[in-house]
VMD Tcl script that draws the C-alpha trace (Angstrom):
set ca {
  {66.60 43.88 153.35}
  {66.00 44.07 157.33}
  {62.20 42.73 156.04}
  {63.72 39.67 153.92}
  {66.05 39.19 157.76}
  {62.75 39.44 159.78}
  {61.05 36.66 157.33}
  {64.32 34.75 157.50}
  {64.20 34.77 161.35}
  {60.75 33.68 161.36}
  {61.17 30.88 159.38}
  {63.70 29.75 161.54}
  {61.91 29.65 164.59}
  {58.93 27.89 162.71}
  {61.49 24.85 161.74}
  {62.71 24.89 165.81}
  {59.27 24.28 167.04}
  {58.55 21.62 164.75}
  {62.15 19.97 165.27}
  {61.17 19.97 168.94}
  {57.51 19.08 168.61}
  {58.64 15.88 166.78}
  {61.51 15.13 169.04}
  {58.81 15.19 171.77}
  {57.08 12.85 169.64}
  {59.26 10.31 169.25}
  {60.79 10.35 172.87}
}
mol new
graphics top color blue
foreach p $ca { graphics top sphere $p radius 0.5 }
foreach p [lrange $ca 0 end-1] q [lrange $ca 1 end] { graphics top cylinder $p $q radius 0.2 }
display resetview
């Protein structure tokens, strides 16, 4: 359970950098 949270949290970060990698992009 805390592993399938860890993975979760990961993932989550992973979609914030690329949200704000492409925001940089198109700015």
């Amino acid at each position: 359970d805390n592993l399938i949270t860890l993975h979760q949290r990961e993932l989550d970060k992973l979609q914030n950098i690329k949200k704000s990698c492409l925001q940089k992009m198109f700015v």
